[in-house]
TORBA-303770 format. One record per residue (C-alpha): residue in three letters; chain; y, x, z. Coordinates in steps of 0.1 Angstrom, whole numbers, plus 5000, padded with zeros to 4 digits. Example, Ala and Ser with C-alpha at 12.3 -4.5 7.8 and 13.67 -1.06 7.14 Angstrom:
REM residues 2
+-----+-------+------+------+------+
| res | chain |    v |    u |    w |
+-----+-------+------+------+------+
| Ala |     A | 4955 | 5123 | 5078 |
| Ser |     A | 4989 | 5137 | 5071 |
+-----+-------+------+------+------+
//
This chain:
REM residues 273
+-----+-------+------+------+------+
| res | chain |    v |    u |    w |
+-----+-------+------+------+------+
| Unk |     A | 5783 | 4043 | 5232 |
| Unk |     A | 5756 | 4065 | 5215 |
| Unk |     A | 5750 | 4049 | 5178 |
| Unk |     A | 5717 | 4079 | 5171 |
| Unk |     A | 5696 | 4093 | 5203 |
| Unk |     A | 5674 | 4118 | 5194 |
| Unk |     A | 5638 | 4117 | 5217 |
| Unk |     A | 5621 | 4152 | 5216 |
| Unk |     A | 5584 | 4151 | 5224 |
| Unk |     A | 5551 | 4175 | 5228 |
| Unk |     A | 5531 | 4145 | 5239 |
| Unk |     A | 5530 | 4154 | 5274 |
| Unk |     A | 5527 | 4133 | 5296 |
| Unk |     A | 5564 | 4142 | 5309 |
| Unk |     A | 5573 | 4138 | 5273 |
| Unk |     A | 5557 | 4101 | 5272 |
| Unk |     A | 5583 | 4092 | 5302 |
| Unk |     A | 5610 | 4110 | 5285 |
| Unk |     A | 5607 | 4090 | 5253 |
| Unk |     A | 5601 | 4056 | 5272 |
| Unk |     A | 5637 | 4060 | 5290 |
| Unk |     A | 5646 | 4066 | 5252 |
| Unk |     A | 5632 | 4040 | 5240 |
| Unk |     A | 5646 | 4017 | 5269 |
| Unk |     A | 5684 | 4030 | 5265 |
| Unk |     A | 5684 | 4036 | 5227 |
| Unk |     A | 5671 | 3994 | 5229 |
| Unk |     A | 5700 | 3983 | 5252 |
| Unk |     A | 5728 | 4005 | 5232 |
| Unk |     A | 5713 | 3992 | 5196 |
| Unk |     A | 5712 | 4029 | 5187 |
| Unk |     A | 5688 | 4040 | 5160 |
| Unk |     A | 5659 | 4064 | 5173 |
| Unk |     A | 5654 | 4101 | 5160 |
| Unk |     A | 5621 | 4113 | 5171 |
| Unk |     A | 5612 | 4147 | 5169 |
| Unk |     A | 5580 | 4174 | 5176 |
| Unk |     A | 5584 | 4212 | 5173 |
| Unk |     A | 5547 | 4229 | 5161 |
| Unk |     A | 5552 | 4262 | 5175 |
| Unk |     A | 5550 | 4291 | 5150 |
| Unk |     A | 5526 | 4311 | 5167 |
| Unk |     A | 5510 | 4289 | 5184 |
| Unk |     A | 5481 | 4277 | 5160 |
| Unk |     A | 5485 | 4241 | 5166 |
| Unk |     A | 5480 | 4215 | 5139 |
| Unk |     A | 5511 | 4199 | 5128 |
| Unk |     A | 5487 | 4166 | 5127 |
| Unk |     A | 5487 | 4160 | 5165 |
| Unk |     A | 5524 | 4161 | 5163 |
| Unk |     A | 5527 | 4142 | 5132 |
| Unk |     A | 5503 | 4114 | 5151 |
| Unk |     A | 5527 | 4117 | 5184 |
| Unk |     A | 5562 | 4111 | 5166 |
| Unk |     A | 5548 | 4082 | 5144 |
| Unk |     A | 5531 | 4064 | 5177 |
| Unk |     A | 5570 | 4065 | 5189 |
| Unk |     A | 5585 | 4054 | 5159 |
| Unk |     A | 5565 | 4024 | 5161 |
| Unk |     A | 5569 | 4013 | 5198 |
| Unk |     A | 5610 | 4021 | 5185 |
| Unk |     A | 5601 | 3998 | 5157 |
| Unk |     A | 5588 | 3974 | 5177 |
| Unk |     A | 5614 | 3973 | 5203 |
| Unk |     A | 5637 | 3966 | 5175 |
| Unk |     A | 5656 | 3996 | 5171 |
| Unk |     A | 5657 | 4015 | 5135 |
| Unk |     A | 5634 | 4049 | 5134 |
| Unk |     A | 5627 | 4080 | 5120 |
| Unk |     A | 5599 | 4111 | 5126 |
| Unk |     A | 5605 | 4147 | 5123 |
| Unk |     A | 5580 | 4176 | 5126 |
| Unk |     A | 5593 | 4211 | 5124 |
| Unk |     A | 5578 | 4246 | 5132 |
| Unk |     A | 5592 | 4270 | 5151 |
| Unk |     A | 5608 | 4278 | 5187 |
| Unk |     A | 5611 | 4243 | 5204 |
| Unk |     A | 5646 | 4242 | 5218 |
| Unk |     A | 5661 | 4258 | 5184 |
| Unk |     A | 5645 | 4230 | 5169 |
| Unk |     A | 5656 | 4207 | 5194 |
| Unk |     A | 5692 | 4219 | 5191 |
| Unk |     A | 5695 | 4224 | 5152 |
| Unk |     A | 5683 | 4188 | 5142 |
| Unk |     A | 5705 | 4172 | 5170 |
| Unk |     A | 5733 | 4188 | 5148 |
| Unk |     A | 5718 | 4185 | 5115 |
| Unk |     A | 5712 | 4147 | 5123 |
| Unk |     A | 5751 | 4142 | 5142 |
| Unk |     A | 5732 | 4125 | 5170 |
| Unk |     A | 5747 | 4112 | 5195 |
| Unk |     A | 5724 | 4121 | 5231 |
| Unk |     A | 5691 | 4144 | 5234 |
| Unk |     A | 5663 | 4127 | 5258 |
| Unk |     A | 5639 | 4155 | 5267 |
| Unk |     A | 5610 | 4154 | 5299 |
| Unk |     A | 5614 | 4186 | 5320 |
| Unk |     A | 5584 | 4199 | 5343 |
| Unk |     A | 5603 | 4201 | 5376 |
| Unk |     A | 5601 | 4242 | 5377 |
| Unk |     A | 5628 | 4259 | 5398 |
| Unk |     A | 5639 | 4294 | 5407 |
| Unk |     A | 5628 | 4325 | 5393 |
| Unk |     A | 5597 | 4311 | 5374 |
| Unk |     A | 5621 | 4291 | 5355 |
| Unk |     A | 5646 | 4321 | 5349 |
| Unk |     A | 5613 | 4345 | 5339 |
| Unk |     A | 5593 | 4312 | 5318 |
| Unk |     A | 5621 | 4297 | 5303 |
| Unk |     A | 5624 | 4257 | 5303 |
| Unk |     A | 5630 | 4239 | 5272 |
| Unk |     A | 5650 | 4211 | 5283 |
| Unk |     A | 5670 | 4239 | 5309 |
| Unk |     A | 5675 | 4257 | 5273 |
| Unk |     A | 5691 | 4229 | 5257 |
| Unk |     A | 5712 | 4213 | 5284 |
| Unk |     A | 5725 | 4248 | 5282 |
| Unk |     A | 5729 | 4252 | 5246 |
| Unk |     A | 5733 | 4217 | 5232 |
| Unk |     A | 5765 | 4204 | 5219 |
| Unk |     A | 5755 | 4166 | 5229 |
| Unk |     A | 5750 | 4146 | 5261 |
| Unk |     A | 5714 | 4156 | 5274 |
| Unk |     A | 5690 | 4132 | 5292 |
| Unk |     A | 5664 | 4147 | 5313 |
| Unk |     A | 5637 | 4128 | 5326 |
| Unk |     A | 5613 | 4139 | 5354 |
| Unk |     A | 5579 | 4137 | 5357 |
| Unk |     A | 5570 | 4098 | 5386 |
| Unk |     A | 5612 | 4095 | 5379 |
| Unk |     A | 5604 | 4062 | 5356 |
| Unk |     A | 5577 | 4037 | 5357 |
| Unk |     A | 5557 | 4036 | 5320 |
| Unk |     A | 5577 | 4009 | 5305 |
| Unk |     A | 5611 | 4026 | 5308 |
| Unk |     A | 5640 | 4021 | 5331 |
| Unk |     A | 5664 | 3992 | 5342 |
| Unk |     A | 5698 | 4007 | 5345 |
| Unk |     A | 5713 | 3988 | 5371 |
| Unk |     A | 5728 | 4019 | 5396 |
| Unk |     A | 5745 | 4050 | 5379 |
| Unk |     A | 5761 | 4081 | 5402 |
| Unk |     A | 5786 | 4101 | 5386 |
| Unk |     A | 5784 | 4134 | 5409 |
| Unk |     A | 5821 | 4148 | 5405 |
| Unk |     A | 5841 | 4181 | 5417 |
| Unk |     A | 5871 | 4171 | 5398 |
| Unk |     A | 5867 | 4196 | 5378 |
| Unk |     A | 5873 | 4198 | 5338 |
| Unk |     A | 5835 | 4204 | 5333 |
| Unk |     A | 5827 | 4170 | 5358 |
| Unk |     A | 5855 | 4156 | 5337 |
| Unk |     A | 5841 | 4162 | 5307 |
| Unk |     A | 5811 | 4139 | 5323 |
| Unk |     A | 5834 | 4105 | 5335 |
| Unk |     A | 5838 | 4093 | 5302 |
| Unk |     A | 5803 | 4088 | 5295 |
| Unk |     A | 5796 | 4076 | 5333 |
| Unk |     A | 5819 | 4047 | 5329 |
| Unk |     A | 5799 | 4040 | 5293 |
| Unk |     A | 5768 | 4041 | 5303 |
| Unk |     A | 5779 | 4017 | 5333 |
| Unk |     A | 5798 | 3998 | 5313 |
| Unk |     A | 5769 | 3994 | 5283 |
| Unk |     A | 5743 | 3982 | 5314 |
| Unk |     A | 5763 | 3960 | 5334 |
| Unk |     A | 5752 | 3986 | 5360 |
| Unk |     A | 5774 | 3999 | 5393 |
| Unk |     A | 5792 | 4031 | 5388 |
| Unk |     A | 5787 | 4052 | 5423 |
| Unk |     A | 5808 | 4084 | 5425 |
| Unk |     A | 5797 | 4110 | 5446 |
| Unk |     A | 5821 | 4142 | 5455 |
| Unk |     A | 5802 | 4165 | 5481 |
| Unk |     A | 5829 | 4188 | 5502 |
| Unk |     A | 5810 | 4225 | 5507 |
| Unk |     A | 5833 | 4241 | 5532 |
| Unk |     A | 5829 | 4258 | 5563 |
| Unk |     A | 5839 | 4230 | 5585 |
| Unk |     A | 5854 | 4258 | 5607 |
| Unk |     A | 5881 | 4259 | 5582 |
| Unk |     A | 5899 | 4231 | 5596 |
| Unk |     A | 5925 | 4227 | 5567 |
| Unk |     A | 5906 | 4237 | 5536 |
| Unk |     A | 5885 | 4209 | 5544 |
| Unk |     A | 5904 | 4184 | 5551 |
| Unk |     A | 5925 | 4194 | 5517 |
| Unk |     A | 5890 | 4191 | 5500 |
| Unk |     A | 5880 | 4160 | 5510 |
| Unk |     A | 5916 | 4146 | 5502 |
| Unk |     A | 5907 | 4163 | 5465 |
| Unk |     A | 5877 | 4140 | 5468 |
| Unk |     A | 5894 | 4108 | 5477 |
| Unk |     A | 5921 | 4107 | 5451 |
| Unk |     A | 5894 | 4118 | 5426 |
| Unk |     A | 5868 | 4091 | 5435 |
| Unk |     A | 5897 | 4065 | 5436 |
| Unk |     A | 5910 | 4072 | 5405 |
| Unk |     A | 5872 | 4067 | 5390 |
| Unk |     A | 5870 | 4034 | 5404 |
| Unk |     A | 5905 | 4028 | 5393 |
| Unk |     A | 5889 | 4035 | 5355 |
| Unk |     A | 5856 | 4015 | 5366 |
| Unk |     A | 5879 | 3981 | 5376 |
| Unk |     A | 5896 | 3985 | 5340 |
| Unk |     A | 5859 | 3983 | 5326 |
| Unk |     A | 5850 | 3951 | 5347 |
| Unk |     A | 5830 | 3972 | 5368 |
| Unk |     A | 5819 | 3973 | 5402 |
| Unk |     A | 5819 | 4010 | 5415 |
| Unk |     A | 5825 | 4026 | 5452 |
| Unk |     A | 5832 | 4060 | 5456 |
| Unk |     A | 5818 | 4087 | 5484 |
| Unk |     A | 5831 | 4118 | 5498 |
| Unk |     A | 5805 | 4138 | 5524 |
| Unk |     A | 5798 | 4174 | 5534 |
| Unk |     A | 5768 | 4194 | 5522 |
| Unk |     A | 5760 | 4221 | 5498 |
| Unk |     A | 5764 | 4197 | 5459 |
| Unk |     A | 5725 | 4200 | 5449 |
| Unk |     A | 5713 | 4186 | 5484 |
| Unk |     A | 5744 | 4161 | 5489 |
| Unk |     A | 5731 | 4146 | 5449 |
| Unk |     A | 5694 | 4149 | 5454 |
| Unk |     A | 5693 | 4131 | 5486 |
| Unk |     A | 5720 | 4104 | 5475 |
| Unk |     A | 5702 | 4095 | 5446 |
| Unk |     A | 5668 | 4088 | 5469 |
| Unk |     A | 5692 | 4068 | 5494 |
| Unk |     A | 5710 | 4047 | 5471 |
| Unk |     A | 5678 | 4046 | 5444 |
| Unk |     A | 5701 | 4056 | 5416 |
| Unk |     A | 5687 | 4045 | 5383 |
| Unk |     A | 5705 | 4076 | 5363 |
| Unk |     A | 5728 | 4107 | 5379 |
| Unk |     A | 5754 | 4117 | 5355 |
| Unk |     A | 5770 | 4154 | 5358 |
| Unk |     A | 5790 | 4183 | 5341 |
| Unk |     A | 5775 | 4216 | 5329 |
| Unk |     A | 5788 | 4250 | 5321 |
| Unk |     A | 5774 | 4271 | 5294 |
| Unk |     A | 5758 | 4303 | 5314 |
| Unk |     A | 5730 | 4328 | 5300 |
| Unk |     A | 5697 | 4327 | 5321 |
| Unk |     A | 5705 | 4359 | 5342 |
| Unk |     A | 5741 | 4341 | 5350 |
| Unk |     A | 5724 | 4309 | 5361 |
| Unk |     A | 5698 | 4336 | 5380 |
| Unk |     A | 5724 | 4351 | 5401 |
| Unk |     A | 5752 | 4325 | 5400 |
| Unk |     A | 5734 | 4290 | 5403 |
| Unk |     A | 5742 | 4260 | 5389 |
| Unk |     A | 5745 | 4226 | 5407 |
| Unk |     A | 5729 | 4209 | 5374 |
| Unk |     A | 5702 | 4236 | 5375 |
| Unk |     A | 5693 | 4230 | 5408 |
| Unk |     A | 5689 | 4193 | 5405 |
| Unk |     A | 5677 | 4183 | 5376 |
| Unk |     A | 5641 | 4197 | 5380 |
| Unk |     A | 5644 | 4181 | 5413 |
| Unk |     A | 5666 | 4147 | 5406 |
| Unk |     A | 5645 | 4115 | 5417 |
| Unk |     A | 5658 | 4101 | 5387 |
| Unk |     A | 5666 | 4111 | 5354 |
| Unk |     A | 5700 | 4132 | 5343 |
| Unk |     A | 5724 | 4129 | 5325 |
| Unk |     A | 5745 | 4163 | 5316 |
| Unk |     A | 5775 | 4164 | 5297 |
| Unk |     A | 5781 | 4203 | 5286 |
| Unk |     A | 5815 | 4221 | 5296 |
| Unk |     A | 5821 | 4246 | 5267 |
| Unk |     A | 5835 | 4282 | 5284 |
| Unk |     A | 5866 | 4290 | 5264 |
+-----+-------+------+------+------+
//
């Protein structure tokens, strides 16, 4: 599935989880680890802390098996994040996001918001209390789906993921209509049973075991509170490439739950032609 997964780290304690999910995948795929810490320029840190938290991952990768390498560059943290991933032809991005939301996150900025955006590979968010310390089983993954080209986009590397983890593919398709409007939402939530049968028709050609679910609600809430119900082990989902002040005014179902998701995320990035 992914041959090179690139874990970026600050050596939070966010960052910790975030590279202990990457540890745990990157060990079950055979991939070879990329481990990578941005000193920023202005910041007047010491490239030696960094230099210490890289190499301490490198050796639990080493350890677990998996073939390593350490990278310490300077400069703004997502560019960094997002040049090496192409520099290196990685595969997937595993990054730890802080949980903020709403206009603090528009005004702040969020690094791992920045490159989900931005970032030309499959990104892997992991929440703060999302994993326990030794990584992650993968035994339940939801593929949240509209259908769409940009949840498309995301199937492909649902049934992988599934596939590479022996794990249970769940599809979810929430139906956001006014329920008043009688025949656009019945129309919709036909949409969403053709498009979660033909995902378990794909799952049963992979040996899988998948169901598929098709319920009301606005997407972010419908996901969110599925993957607490169901105690989804990873949420897979599409992006679309929109600028901050887009995202501000717009939303974004992946921006909404992914500081939020009870576990971590998986987003596959639509590009806007």
């Amino acid at each position: 599935m992914y041959d090179d997964v690139l874990i970026a780290t600050d050596g939070s304690d966010v960052a910790t989880d975030a590279a202990a999910v990457g540890l745990s995948l990157a060990q079950t795929l055979e991939a070879t680890v990329h481990v990578l810490s941005v000193v920023e320029a202005e910041s007047g840190e010491d490239s030696q802390r960094h230099e210490a938290v890289v190499e301490s991952i490198v050796t639990e990768a080493i350890d677990a098996g998996c073939e390593a390498t350490s990278t310490v560059r300077t400069g703004r943290p997502a560019s960094e994040i997002l040049a090496y991933a192409d520099d290196a032809a990685v595969d997937a991005i595993i990054v730890g996001t802080h949980g903020r939301t709403g206009l603090k996150q528009a005004l702040l900025g969020s690094v791992a918001l920045e490159v989900i955006r931005d970032a030309r590979q499959p990104v892997l968010t992991v929440g703060r209390e999302t994993v326990g310390a030794d990584g992650i089983q993968i035994d339940d993954v939801c593929l949240a789906t509209d259908g769409s080209a940009g949840a498309n986009a995301a199937t492909a590397h649902a049934l992988s993921l599934a596939a590479a983890c022996d794990a249970t593919l769940h599809t979810l398709y929430a139906v956001d209509v006014n329920p008043d409007a009688t025949e656009i939402r019945e129309n919709f939530i036909e949409h969403g049973k053709q498009t979660t049968a033909a995902i378990e028709d794909r799952a049963a050609e992979h040996g899988l075991e998948a169901t598929g679910t098709v319920t009301d609600g606005e997407p972010h809430e419908v996901i969110l509170d599925y993957v607490d119900a169901e105690a989804i082990d990873v949420l897979v989902m599409g992006t679309e490439s929109k600028s901050n002040l887009e995202r501000l005014v717009l939303g974004s179902v992946s921006q909404r739950v992914v500081p939020k998701a009870g576990a971590p995320v998986l987003t596959v990035r639509t590009t806007e032609q």
